[in-house]
PyMOL Python script that loads the backbone (N, CA, C, O; Angstrom):
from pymol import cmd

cmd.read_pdbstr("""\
ATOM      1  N   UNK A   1       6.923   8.075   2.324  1.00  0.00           N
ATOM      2  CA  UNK A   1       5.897   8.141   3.335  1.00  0.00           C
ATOM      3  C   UNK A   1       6.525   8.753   4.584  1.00  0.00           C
ATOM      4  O   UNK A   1       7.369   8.150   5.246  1.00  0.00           O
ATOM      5  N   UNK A   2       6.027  10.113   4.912  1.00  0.00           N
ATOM      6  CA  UNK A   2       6.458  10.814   6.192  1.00  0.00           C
ATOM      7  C   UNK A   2       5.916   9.838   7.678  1.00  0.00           C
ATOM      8  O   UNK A   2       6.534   9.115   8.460  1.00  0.00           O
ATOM      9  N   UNK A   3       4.565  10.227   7.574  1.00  0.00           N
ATOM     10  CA  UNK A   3       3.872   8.987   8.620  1.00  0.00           C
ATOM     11  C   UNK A   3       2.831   8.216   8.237  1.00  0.00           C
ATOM     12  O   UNK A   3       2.245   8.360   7.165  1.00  0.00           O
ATOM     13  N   UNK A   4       2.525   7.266   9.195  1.00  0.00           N
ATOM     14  CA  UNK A   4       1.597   6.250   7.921  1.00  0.00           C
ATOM     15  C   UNK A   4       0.736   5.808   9.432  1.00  0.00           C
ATOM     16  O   UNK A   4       1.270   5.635  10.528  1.00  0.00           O
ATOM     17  N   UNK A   5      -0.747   5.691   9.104  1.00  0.00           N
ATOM     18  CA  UNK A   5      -1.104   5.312  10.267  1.00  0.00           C
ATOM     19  C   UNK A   5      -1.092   3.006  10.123  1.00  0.00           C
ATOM     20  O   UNK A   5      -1.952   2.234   9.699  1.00  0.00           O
ATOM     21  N   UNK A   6      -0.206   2.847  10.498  1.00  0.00           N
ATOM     22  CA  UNK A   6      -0.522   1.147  10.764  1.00  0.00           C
ATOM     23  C   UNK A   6      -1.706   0.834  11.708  1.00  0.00           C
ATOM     24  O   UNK A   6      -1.499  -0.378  11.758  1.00  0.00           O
ATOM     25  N   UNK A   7      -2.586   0.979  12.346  1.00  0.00           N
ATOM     26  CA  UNK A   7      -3.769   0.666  12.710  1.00  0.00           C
ATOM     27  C   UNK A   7      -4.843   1.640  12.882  1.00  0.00           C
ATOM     28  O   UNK A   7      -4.288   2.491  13.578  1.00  0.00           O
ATOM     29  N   UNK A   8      -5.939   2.009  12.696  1.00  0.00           N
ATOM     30  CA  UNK A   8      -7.088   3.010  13.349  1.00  0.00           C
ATOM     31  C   UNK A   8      -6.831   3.620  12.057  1.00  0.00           C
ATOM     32  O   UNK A   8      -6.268   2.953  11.189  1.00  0.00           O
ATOM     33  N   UNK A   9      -7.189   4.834  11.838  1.00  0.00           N
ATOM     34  CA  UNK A   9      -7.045   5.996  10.838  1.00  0.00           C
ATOM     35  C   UNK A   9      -8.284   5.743  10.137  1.00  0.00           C
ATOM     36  O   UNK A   9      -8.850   4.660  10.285  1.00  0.00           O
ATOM     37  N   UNK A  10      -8.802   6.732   9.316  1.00  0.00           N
ATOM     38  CA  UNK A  10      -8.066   7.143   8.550  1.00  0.00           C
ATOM     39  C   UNK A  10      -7.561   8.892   9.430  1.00  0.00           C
ATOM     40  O   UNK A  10      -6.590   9.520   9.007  1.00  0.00           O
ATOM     41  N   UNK A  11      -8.332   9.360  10.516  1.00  0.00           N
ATOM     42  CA  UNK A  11      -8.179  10.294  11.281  1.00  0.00           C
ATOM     43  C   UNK A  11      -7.360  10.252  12.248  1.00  0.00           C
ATOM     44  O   UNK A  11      -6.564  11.172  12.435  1.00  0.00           O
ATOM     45  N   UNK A  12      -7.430   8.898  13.227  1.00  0.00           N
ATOM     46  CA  UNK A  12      -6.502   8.866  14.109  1.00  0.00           C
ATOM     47  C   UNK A  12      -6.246   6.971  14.482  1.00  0.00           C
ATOM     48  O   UNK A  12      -6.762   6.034  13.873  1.00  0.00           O
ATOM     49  N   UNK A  13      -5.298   6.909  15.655  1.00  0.00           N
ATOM     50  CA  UNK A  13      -4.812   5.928  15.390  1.00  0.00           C
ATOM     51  C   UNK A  13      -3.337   5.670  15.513  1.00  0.00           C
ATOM     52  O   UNK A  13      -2.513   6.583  15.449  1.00  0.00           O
ATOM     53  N   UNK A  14      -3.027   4.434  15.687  1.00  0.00           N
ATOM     54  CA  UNK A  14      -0.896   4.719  16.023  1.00  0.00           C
ATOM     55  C   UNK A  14      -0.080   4.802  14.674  1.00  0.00           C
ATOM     56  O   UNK A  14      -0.318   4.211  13.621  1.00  0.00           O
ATOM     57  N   UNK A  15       1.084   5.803  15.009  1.00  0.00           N
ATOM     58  CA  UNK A  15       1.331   6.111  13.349  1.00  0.00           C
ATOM     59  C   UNK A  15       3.174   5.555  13.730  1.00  0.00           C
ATOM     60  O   UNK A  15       3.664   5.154  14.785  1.00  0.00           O
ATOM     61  N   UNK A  16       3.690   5.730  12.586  1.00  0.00           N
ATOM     62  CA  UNK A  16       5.019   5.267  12.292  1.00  0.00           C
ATOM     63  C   UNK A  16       5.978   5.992  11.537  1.00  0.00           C
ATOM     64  O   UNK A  16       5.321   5.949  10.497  1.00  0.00           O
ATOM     65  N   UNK A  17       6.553   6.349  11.351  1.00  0.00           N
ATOM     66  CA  UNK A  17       7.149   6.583  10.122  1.00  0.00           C
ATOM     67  C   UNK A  17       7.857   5.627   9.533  1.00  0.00           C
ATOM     68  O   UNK A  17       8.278   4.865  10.403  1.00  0.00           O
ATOM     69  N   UNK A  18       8.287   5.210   8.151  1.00  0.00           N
ATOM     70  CA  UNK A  18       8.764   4.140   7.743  1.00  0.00           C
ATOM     71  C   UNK A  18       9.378   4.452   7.088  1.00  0.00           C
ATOM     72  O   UNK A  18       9.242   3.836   6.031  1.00  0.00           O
ATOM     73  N   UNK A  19      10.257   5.314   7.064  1.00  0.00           N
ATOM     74  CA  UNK A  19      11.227   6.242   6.376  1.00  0.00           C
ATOM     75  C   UNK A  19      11.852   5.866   5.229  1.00  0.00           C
ATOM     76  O   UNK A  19      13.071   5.788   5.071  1.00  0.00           O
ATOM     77  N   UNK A  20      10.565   5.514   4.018  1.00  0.00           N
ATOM     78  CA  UNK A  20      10.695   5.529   2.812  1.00  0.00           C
ATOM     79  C   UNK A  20      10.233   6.137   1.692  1.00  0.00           C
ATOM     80  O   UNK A  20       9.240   6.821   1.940  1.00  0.00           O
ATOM     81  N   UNK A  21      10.529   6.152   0.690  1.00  0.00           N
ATOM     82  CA  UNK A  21      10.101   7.280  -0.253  1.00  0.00           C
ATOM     83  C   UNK A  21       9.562   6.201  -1.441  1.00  0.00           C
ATOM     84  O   UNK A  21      10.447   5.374  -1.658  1.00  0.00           O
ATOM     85  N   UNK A  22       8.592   6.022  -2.107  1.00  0.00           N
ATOM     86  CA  UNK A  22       8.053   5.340  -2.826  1.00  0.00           C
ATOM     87  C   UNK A  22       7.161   6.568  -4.129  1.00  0.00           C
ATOM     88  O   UNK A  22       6.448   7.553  -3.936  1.00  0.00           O
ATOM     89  N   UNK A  23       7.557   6.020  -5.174  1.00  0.00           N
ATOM     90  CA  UNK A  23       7.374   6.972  -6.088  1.00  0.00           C
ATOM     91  C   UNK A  23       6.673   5.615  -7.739  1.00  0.00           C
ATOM     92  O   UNK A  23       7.149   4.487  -7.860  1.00  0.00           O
ATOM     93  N   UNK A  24       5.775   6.072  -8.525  1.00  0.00           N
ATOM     94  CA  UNK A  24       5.255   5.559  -9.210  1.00  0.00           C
ATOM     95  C   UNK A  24       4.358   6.080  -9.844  1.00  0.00           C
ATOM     96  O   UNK A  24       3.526   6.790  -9.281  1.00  0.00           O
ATOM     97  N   UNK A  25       4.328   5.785 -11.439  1.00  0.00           N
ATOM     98  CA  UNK A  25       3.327   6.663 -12.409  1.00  0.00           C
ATOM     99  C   UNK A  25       1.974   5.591 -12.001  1.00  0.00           C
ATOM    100  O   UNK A  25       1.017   5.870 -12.724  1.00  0.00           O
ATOM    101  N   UNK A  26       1.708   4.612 -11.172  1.00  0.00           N
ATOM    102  CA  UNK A  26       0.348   3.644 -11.219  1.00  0.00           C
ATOM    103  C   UNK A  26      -0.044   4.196  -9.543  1.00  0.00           C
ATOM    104  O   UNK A  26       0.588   4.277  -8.490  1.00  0.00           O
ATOM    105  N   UNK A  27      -0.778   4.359  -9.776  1.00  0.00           N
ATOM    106  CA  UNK A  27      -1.905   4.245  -8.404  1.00  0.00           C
ATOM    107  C   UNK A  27      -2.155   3.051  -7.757  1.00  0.00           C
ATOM    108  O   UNK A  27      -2.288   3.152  -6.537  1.00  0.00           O
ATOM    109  N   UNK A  28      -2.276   1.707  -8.342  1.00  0.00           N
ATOM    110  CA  UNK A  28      -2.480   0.956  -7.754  1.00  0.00           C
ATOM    111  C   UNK A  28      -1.471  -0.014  -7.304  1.00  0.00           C
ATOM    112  O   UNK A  28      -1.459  -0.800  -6.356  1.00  0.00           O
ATOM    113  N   UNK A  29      -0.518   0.285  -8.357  1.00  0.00           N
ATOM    114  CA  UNK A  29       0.770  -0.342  -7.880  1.00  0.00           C
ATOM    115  C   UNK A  29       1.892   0.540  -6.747  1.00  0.00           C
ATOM    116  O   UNK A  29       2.980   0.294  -6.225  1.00  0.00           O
ATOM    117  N   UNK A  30       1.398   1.110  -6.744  1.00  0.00           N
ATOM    118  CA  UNK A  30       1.983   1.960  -5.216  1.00  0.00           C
ATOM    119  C   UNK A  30       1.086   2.258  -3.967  1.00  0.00           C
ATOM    120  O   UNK A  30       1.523   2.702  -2.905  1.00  0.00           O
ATOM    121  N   UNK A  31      -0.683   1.855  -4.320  1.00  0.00           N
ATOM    122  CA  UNK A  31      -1.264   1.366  -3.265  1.00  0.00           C
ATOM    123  C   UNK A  31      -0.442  -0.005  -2.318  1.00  0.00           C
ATOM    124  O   UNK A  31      -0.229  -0.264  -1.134  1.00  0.00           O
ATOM    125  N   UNK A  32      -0.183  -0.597  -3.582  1.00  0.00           N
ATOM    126  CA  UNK A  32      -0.011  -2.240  -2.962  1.00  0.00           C
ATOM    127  C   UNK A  32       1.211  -1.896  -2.650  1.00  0.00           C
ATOM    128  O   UNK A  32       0.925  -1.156  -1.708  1.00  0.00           O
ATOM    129  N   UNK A  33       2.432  -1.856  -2.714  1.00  0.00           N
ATOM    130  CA  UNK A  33       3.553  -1.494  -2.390  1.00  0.00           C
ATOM    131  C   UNK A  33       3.526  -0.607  -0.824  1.00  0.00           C
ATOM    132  O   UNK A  33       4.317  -1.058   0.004  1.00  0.00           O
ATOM    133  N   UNK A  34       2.699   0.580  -0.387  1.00  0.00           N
ATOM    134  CA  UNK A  34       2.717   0.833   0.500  1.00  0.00           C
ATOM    135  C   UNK A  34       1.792  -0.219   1.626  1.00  0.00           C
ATOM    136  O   UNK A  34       2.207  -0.352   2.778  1.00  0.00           O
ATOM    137  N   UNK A  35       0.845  -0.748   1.279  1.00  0.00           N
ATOM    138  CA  UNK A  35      -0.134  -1.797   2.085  1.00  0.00           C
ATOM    139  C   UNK A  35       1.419  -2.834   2.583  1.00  0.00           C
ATOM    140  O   UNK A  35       1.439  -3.436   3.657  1.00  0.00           O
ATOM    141  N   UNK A  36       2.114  -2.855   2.002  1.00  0.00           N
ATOM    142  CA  UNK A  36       3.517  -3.777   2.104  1.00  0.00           C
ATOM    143  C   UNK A  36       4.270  -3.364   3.074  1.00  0.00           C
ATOM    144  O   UNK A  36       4.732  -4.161   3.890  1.00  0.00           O
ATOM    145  N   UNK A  37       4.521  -1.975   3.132  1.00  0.00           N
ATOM    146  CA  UNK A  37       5.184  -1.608   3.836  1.00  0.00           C
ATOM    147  C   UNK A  37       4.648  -1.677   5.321  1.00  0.00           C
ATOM    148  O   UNK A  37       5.097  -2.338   6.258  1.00  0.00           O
ATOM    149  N   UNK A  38       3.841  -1.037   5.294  1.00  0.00           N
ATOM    150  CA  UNK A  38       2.844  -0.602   6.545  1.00  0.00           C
ATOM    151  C   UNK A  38       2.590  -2.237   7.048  1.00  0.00           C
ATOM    152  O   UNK A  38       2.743  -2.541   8.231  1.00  0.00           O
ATOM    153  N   UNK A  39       2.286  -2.996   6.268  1.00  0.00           N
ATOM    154  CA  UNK A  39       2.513  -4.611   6.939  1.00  0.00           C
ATOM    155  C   UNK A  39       3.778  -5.382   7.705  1.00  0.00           C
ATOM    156  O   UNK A  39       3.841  -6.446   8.322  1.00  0.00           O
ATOM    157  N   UNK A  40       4.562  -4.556   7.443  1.00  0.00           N
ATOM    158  CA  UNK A  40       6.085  -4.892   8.408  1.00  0.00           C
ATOM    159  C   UNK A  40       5.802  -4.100   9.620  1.00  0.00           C
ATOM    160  O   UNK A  40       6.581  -4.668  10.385  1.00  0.00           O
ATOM    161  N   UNK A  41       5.551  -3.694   9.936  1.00  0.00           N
ATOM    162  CA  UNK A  41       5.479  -2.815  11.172  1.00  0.00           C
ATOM    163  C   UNK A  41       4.940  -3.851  12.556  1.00  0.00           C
ATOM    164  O   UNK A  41       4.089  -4.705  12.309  1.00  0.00           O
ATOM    165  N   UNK A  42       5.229  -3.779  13.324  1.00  0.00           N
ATOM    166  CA  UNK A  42       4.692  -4.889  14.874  1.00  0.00           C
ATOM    167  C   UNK A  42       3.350  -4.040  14.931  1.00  0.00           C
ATOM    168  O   UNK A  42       3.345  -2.813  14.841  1.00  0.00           O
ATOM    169  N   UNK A  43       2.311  -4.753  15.076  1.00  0.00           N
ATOM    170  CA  UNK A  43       1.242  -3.701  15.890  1.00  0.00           C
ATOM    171  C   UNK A  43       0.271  -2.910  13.946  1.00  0.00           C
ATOM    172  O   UNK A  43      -0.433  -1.955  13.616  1.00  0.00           O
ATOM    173  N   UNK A  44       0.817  -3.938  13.393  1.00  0.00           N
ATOM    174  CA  UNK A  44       0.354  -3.197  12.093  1.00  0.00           C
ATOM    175  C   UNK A  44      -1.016  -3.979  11.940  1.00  0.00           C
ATOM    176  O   UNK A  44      -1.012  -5.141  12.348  1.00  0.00           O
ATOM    177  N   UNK A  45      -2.652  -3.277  11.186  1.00  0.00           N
ATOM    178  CA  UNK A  45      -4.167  -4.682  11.121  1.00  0.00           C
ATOM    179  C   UNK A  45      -4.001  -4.617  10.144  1.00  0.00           C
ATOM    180  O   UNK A  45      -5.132  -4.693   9.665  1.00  0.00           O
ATOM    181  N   UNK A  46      -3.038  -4.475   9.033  1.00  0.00           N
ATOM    182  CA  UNK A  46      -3.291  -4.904   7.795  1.00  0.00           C
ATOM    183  C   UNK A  46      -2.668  -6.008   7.398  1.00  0.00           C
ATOM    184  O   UNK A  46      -1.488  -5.780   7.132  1.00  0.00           O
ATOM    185  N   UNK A  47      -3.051  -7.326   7.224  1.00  0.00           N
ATOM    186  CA  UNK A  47      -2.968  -8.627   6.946  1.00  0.00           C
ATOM    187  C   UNK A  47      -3.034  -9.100   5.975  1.00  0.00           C
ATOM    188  O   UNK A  47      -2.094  -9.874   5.797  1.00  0.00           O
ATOM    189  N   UNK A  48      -4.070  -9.014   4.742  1.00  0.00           N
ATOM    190  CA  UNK A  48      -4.959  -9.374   4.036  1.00  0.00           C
ATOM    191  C   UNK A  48      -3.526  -9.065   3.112  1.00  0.00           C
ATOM    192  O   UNK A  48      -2.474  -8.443   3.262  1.00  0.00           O
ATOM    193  N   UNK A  49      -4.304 -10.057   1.886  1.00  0.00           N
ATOM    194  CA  UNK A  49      -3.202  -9.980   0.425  1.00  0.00           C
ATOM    195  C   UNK A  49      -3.566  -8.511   0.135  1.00  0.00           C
ATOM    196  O   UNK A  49      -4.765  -8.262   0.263  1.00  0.00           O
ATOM    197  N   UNK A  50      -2.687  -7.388  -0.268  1.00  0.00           N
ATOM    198  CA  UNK A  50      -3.245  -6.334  -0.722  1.00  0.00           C
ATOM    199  C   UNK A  50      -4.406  -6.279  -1.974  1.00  0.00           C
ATOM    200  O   UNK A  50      -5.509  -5.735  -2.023  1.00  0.00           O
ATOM    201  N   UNK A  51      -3.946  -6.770  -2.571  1.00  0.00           N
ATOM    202  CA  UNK A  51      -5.183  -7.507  -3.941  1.00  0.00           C
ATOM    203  C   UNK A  51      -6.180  -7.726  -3.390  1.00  0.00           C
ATOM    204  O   UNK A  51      -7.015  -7.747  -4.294  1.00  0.00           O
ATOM    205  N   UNK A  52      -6.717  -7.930  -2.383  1.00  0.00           N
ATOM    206  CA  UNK A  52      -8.026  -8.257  -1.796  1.00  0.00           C
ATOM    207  C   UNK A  52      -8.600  -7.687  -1.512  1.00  0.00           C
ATOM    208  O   UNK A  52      -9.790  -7.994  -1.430  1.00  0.00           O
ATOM    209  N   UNK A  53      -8.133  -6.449  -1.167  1.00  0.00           N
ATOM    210  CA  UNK A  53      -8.489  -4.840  -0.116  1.00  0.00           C
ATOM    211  C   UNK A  53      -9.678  -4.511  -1.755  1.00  0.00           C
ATOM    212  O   UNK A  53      -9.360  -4.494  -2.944  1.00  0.00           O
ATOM    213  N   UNK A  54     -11.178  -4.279  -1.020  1.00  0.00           N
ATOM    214  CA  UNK A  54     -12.123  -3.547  -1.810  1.00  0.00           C
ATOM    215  C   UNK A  54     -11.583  -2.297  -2.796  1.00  0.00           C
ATOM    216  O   UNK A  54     -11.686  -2.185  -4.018  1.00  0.00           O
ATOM    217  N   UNK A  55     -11.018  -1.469  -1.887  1.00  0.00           N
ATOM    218  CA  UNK A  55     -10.074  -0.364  -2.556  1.00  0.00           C
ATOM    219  C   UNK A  55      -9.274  -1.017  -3.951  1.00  0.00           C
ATOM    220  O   UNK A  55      -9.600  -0.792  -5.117  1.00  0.00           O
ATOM    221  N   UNK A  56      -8.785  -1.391  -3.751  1.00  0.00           N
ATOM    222  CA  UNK A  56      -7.343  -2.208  -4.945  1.00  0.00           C
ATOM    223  C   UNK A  56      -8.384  -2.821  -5.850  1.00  0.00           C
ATOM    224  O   UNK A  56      -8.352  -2.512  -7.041  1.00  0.00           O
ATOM    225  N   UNK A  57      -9.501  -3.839  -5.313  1.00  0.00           N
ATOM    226  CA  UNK A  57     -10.245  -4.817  -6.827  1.00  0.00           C
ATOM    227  C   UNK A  57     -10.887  -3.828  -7.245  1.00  0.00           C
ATOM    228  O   UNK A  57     -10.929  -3.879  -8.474  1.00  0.00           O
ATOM    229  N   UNK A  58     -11.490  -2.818  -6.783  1.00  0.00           N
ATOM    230  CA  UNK A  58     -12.131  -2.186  -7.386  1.00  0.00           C
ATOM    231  C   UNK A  58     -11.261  -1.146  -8.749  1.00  0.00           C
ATOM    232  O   UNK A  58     -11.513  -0.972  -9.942  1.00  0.00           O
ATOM    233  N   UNK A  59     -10.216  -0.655  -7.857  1.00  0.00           N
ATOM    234  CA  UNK A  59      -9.187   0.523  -8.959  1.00  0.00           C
ATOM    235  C   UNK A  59      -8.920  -0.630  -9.983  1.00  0.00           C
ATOM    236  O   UNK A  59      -9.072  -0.309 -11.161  1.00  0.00           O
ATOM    237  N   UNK A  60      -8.492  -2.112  -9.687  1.00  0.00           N
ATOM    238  CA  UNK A  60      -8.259  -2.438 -11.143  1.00  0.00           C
ATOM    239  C   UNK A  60      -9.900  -2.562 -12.052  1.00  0.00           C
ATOM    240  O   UNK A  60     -10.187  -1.883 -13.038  1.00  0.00           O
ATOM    241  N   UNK A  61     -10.735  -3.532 -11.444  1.00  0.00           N
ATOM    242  CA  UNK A  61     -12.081  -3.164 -12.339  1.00  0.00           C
ATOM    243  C   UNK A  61     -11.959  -2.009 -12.989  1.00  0.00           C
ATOM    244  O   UNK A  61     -12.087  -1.950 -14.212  1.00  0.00           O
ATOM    245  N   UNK A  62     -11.698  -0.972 -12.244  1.00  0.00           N
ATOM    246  CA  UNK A  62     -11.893   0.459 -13.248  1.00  0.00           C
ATOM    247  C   UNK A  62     -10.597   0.942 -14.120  1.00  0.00           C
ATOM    248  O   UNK A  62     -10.405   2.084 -14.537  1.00  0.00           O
ATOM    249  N   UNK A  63      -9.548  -0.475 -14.338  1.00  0.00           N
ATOM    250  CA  UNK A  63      -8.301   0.014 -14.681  1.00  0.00           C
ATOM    251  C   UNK A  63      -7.977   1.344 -14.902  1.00  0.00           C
ATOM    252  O   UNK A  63      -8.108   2.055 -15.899  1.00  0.00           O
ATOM    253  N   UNK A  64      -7.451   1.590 -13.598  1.00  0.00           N
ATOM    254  CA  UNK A  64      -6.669   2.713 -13.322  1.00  0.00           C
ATOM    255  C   UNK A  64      -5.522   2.703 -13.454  1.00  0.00           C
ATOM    256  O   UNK A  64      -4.926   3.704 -13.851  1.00  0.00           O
ATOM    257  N   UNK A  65      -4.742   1.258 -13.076  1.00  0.00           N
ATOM    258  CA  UNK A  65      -3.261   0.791 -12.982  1.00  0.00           C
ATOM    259  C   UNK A  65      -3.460  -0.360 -13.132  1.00  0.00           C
ATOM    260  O   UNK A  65      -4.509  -0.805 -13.598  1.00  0.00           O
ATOM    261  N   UNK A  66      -2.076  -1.340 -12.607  1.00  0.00           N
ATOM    262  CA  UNK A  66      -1.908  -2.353 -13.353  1.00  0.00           C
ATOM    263  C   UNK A  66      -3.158  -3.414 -12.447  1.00  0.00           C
ATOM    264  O   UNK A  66      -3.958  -3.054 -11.583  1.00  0.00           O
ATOM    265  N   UNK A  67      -2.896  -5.070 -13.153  1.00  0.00           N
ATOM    266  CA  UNK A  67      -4.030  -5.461 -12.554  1.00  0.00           C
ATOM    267  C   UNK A  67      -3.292  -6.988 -11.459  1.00  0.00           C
ATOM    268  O   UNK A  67      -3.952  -7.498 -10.554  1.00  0.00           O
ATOM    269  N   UNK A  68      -2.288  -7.317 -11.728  1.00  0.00           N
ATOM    270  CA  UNK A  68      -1.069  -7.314 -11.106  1.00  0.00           C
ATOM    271  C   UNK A  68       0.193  -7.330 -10.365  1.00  0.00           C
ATOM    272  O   UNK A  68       0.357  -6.112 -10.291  1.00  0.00           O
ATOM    273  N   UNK A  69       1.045  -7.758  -9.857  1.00  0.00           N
ATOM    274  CA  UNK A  69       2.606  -7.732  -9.285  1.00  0.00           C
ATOM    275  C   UNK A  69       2.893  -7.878 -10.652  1.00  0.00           C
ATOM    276  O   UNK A  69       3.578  -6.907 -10.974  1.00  0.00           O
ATOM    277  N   UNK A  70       2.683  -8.693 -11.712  1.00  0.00           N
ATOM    278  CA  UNK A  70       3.273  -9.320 -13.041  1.00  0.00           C
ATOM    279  C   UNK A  70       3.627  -8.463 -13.678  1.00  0.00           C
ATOM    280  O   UNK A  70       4.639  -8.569 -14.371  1.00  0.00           O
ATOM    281  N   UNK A  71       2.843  -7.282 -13.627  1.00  0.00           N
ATOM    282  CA  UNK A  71       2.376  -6.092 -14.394  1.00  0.00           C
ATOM    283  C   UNK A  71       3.241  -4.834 -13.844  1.00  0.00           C
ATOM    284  O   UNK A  71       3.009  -3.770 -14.418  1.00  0.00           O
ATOM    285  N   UNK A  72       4.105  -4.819 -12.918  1.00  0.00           N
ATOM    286  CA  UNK A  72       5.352  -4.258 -13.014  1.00  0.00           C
ATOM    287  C   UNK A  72       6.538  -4.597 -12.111  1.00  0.00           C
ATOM    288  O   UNK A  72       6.616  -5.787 -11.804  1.00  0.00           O
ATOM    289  N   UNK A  73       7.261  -3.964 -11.738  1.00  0.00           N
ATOM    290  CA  UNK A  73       8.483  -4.564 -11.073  1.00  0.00           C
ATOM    291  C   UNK A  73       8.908  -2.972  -9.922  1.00  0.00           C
ATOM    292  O   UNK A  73       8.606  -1.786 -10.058  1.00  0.00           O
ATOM    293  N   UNK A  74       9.733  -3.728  -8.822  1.00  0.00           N
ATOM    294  CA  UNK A  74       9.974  -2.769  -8.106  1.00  0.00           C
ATOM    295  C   UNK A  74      11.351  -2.445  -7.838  1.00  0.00           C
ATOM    296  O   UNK A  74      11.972  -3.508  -7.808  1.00  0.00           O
ATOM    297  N   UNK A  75      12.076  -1.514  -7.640  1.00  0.00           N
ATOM    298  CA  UNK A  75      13.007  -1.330  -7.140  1.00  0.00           C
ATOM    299  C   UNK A  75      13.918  -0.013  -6.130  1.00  0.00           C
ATOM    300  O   UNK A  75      13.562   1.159  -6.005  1.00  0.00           O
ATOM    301  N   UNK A  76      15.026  -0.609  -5.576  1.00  0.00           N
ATOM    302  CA  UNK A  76      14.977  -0.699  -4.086  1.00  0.00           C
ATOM    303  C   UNK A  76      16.690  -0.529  -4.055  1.00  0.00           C
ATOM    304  O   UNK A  76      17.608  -1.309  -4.310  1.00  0.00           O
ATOM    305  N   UNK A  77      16.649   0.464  -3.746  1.00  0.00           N
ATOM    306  CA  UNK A  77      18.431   0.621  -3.013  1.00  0.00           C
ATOM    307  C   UNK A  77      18.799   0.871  -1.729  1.00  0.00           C
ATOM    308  O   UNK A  77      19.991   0.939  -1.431  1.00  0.00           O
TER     309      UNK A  77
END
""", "prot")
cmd.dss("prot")
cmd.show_as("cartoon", "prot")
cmd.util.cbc("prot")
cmd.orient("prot")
């Protein structure tokens, strides 16, 4: 992720960079993984369990990716 907006967006809004690179064959498991990231940030409105976000219940209803944390694993150097 080059910049990421942590509050306002999807156009504008205060942005960050979080100078990580996150890579994954699932869509939804790298939705939730970035909702993670962008939640460390001071000044960040995303709160909510990522699993909760309309976006996320819905991609699994339509299994797109996993349905899940169980359902894969992450890793981190």
């Amino acid at each position: 992720m080059e910049e990421s907006f942590i509050n306002g967006g999807p156009a504008c809004g205060e942005l960050r960079n979080p100078n990580v690179v996150l890579a994954s064959g699932d869509r939804i498991a790298m939705d939730v993984e970035a909702i993670k990231v962008i939640e460390n940030f001071e000044g960040a409105n995303l709160t909510a369990d990522p699993w909760s976000y309309t976006q996320i219940r819905r991609a699994v209803e339509l299994e797109i990716g996993v349905k899940s944390e169980q359902d894969y694993k992450t890793i981190s150097e």
